[in-house]
C-alpha positions as semicolon CSV with decimal commas, in nm:
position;residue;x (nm);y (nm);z (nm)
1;X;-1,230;-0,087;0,356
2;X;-1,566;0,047;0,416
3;X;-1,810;0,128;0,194
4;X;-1,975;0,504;0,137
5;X;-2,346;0,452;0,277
6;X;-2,657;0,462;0,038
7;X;-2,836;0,765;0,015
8;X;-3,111;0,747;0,178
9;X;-3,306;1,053;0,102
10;X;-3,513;1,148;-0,191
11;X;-3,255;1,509;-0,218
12;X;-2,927;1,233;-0,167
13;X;-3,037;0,974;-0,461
14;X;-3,093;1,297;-0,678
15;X;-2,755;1,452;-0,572
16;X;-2,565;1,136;-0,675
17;X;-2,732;1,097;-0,957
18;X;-2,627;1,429;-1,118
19;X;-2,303;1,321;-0,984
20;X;-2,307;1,027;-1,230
21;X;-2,467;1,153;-1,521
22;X;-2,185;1,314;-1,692
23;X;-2,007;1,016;-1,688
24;X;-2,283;0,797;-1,844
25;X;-2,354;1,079;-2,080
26;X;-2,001;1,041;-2,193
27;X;-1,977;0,685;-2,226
28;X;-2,323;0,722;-2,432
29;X;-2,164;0,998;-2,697
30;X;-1,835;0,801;-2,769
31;X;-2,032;0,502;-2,784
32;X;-2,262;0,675;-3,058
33;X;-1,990;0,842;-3,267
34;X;-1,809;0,532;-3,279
35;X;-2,179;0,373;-3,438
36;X;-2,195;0,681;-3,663
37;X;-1,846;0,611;-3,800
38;X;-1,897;0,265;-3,835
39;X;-2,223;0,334;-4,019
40;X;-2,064;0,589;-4,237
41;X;-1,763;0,329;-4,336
42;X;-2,014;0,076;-4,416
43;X;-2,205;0,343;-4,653
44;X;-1,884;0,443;-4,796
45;X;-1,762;0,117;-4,882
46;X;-2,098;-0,019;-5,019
47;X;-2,051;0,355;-5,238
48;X;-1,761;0,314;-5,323
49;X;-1,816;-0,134;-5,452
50;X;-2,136;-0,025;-5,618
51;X;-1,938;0,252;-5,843
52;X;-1,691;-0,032;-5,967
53;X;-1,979;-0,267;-6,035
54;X;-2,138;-0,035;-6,229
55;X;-1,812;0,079;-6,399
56;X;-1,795;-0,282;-6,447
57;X;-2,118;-0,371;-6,583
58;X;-2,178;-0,071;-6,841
59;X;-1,995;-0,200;-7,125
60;X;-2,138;-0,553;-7,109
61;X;-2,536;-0,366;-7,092
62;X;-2,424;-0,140;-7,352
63;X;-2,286;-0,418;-7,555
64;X;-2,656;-0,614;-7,517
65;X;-2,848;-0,284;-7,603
66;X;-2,612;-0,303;-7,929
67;X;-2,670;-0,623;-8,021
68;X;-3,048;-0,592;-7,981
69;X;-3,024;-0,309;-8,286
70;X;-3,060;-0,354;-8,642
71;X;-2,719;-0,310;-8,834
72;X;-2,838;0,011;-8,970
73;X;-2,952;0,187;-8,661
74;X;-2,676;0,055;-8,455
75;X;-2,423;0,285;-8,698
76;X;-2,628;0,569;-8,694
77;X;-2,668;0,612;-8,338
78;X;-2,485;0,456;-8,072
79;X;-2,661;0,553;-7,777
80;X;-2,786;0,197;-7,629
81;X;-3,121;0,308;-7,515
82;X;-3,271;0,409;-7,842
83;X;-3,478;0,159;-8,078
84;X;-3,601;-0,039;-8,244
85;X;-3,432;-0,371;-8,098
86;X;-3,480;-0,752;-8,237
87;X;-3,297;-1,095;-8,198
88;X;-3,237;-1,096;-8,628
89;X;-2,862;-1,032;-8,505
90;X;-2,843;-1,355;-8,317
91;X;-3,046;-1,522;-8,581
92;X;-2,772;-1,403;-8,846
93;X;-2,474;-1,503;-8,603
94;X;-2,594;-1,822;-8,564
95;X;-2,647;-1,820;-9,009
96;X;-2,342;-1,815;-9,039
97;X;-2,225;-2,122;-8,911
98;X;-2,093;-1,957;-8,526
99;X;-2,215;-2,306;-8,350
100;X;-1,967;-2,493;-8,524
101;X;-1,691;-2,190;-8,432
102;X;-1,830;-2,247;-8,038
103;X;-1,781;-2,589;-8,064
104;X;-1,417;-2,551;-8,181
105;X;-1,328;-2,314;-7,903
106;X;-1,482;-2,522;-7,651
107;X;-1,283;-2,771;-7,764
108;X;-0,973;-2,636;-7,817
109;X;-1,003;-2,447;-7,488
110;X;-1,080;-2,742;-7,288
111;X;-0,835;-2,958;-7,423
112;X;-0,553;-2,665;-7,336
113;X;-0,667;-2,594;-6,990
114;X;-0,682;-3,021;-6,899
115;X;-0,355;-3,100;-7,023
116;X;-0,175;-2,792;-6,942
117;X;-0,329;-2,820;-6,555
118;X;-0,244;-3,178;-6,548
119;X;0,131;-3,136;-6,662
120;X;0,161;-2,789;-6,473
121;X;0,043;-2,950;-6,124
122;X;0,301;-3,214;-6,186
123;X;0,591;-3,047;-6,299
124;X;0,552;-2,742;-6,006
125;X;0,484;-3,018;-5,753
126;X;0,817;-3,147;-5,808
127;X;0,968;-2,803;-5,823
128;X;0,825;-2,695;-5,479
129;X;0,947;-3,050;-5,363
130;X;1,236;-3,212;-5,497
131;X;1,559;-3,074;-5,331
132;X;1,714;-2,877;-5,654
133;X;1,999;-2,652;-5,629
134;X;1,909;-2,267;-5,756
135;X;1,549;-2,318;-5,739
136;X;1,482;-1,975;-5,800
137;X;1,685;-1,972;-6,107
138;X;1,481;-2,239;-6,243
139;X;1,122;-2,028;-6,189
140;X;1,299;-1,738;-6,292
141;X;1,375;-1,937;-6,661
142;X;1,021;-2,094;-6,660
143;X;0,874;-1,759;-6,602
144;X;1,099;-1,570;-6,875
145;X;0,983;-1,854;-7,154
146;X;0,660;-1,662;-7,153
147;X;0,739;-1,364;-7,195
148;X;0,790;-1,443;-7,517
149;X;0,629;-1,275;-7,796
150;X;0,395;-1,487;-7,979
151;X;0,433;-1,264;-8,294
152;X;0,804;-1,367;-8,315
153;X;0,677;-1,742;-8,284
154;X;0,425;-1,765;-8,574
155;X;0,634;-1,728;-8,886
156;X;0,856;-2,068;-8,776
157;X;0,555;-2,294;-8,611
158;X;0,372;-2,208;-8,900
159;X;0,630;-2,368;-9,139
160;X;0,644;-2,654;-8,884
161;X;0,264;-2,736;-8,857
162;X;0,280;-2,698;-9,232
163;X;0,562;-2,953;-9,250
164;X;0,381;-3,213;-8,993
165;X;0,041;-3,166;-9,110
166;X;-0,132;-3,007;-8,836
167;X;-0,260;-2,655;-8,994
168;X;-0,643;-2,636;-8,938
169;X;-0,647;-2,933;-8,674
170;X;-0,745;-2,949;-8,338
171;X;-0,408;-3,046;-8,194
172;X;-0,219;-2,791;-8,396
173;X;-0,446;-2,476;-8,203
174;X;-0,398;-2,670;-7,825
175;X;-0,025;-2,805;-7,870
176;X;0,085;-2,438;-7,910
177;X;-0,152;-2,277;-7,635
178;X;0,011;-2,494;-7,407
179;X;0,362;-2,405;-7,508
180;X;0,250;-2,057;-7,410
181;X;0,063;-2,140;-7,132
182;X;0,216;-2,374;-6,930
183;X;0,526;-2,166;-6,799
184;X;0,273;-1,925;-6,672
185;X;0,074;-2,223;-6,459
186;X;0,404;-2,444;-6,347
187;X;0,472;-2,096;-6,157
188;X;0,131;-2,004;-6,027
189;X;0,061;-2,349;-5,922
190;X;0,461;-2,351;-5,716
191;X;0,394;-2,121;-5,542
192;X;0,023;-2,295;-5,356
193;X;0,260;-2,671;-5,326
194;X;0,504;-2,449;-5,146
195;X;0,221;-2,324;-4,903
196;X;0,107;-2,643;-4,776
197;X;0,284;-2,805;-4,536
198;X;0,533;-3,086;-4,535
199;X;0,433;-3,264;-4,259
200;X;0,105;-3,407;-4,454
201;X;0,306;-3,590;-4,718
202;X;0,496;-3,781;-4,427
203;X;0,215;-3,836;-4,261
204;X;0,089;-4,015;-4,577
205;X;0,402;-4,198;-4,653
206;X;0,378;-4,315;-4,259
207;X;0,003;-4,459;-4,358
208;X;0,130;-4,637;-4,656
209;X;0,097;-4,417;-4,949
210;X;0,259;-4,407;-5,245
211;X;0,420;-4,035;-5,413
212;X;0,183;-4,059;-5,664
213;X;-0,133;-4,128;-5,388
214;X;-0,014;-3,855;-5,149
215;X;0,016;-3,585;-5,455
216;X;-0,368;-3,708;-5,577
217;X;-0,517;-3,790;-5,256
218;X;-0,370;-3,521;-5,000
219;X;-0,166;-3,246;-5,186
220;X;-0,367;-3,163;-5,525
221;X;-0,683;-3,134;-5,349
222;X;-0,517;-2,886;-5,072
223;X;-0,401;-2,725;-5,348
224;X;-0,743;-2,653;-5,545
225;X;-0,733;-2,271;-5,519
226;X;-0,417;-2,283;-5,720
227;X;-0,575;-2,522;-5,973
228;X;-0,907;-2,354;-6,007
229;X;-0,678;-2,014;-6,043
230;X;-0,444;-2,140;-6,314
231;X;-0,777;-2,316;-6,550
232;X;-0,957;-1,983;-6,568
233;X;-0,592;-1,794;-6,672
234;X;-0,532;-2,094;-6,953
235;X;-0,904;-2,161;-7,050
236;X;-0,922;-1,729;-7,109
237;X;-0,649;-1,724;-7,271
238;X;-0,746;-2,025;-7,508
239;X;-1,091;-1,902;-7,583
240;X;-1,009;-1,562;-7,658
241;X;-0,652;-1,630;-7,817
242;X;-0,686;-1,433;-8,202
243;X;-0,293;-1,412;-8,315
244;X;-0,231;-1,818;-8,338
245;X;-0,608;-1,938;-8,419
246;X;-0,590;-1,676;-8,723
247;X;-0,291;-1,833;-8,874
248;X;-0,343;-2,179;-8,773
249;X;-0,695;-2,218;-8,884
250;X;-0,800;-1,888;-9,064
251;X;-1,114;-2,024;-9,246
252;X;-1,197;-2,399;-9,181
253;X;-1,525;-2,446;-9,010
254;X;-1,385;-2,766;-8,881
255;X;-1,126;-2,527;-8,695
256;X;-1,179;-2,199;-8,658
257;X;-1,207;-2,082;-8,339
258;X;-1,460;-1,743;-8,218
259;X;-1,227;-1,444;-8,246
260;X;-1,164;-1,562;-8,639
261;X;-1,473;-1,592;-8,718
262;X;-1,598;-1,312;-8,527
263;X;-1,313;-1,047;-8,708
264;X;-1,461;-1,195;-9,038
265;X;-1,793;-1,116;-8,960
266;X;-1,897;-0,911;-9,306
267;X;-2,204;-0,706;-9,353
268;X;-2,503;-0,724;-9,608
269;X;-2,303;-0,452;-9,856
270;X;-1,974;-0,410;-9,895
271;X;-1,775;-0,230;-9,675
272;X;-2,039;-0,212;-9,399
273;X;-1,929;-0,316;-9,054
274;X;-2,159;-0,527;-8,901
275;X;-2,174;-0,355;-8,552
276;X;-2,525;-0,524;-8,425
277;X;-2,431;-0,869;-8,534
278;X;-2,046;-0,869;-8,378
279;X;-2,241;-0,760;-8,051
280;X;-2,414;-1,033;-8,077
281;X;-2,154;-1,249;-8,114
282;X;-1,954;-1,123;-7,835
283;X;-2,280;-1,145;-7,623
284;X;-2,330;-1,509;-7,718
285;X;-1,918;-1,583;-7,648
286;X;-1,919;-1,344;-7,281
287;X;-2,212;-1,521;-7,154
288;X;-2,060;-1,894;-7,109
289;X;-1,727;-1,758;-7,004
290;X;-1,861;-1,529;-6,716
291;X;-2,073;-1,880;-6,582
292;X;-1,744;-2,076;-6,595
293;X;-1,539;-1,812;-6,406
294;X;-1,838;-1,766;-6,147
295;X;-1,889;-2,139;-6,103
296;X;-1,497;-2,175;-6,054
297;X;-1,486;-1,931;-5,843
298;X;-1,692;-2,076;-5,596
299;X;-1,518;-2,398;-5,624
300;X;-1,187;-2,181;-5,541
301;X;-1,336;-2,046;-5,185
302;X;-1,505;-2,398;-5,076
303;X;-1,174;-2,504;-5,153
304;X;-1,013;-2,229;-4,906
305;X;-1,279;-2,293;-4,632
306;X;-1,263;-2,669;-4,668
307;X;-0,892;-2,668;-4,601
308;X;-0,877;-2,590;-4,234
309;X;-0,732;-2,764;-3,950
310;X;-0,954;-2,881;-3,674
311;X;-0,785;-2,847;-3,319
């Protein structure tokens, strides 16, 4: 096939040049309305992510700005952004004995989240692995314990931590957060050992490894999206559990846990609610929890980038 010759005149170049401009022209506007579109999504998104932070982030500012005001002023007005602010709400939290109700959450909510974890990853490892017949059945039952009620719970454990001795005691608070809790992370935590891949665990056993050493060496740490995932749901729901702490321990200091003593808050006359200085408290208890949840979090994606198979 031959090819056309090149123009060789100043009149020819121009001719095929007009020839090709529409062409190029075109290819240059669908080019830039595809940029314009992808520009506008971007702007649109970043809209739309920085209306949900700040629909996010009001209450916590406006729950600072209250805790900043004096009792009286934060009754009278509550618009955040008027004066006069001070810390003497965080000094009077911190009066009335709220380190020692800290301490007993952190406690208590630690102790729940390590034991329930360690007895959840164990129990739905052998769920997601052990050959049982109506499997689904048996998450279906673990699920349905808790659901629950707590309220229907109290009046009998009550009578039964009475009986044993454990009313305003540490064990008494975590021994029934992880009766409530651990249904919840035996089925969260299934669900990641059912995701990974049988072929590692033979693998393993092929290299020598005992069950035990090829569920703590190669499966749990695989598996540390669904840990990190079911600590923050049990630690949450340990540090901010009201219902059982208030009928377990209602007013030992050796006990109580935050949301007691922060509902018994009282203010300098009677019948005053002490708006400023629960702020304050619930500052003082959001703070710590929001670190923990961000610091986990960041565990949880290391964990999902670390995991990746190398061709």
């Amino acid at each position: 096939m031959s090819t056309p010759p090149a123009p060789t005149s100043g009149a020819e170049r121009e001719a095929a040049d007009t020839r090709r401009s529409p062409e190029v022209a075109g290819g240059s506007g669908r080019a830039g309305a595809v940029e314009r579109r992808t520009t506008g999504q971007r702007l649109g998104k970043t809209a739309l992510l920085a209306i949900v932070f700040l629909w996010c982030l009001i209450p916590f500012l406006w729950m600072f700005a209250t805790s900043l005001k004096t009792t009286d002023e934060a009754l009278a007005s509550p618009v955040p952004w008027q004066g006069p602010w001070g810390w003497s709400n965080y000094l009077s939290v911190f009066d009335q004995g709220f380190g020692y109700n800290l301490r007993n959450s952190l406690v208590v909510a630690s102790m729940t989240t390590i034991i329930c974890v360690g007895i959840g990853s164990l129990a739905a490892y052998a769920v997601a692995r052990l050959e049982l017949g109506k499997k689904a059945l048996i998450l279906t039952g673990i699920l349905t314990v808790s659901l629950f009620p707590p309220v229907s719970l109290v009046p009998p454990l009550y009578e039964v931590w009475r009986a044993v001795g454990l009313l305003n005691t540490y064990p008494g608070m975590w021994i029934a957060y992880i009766a409530f809790t651990l249904p919840l992370s035996i089925f969260i935590l299934t669900t990641f050992f059912n995701a990974i891949p049988k072929d590692l665990e033979e693998a393993a056993r092929v290299d020598g490894a005992t069950p035990f050493q090829t569920f703590y060496r190669v499966i749990l740490p695989l598996a540390a999206p669904g840990v990190g995932s079911a600590a923050i749901l049990v630690f949450s729901y340990a540090w901010n559990e009201y219902l059982l702490a208030s009928t377990f321990a209602p007013r030992d200091l050796g006990a109580q846990t935050v949301p007691v003593a922060i509902a018994g808050f009282s203010g300098s006359v009677q019948f005053q609610e002490p708006v400023g200085t629960i702020m304050a408290a619930c500052v003082v208890v959001t703070v710590p929890m929001v670190f923990f949840v961000l610091i986990l979090q960041k565990r949880i994606v290391a964990g999902l980038t670390a995991g990746g198979v190398k061709g």
